[in-house]
N, C-alpha and C positions, 0 to 999 in steps of 0.2 A: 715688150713694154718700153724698150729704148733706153734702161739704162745700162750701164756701162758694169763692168765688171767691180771695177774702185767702188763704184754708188752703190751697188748691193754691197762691196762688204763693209760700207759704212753706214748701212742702214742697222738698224733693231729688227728683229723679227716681225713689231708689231706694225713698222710701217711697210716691213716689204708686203706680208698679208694685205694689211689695209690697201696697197698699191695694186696687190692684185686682185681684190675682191672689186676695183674701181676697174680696172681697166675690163673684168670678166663684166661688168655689170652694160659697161659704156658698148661693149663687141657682142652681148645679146649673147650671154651664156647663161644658158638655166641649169637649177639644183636637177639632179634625178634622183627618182624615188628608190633607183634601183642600188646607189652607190653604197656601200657596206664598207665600215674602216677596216683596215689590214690588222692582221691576229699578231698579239704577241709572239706567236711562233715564226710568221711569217718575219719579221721586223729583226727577227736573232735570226735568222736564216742569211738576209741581208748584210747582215755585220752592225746593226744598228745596236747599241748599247745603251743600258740603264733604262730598261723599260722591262 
């Protein structure tokens, strides 16, 4: 997406999303039917917290 390290961590989360749902959309990336969210066990496995 070109930006630099500084601009992502001055963004919000809601514009990096939005940036990359723009650039997925503009590079002819489609949703799959097949994609299934990651399990709360898997996301504590990761070391991911407060979920």
């Amino acid at each position: 997406m070109a930006f630099t390290p500084a601009q992502v961590g001055g963004m919000t989360p809601w514009q990096f999303m939005a940036s990359l749902s723009g650039f997925g959309r503009a590079n002819g990336w489609q949703p799959s039917s097949t994609d299934k969210p990651m399990s709360i066990e898997r996301m504590r496995e990761l070391g991911i917290e407060g979920v």
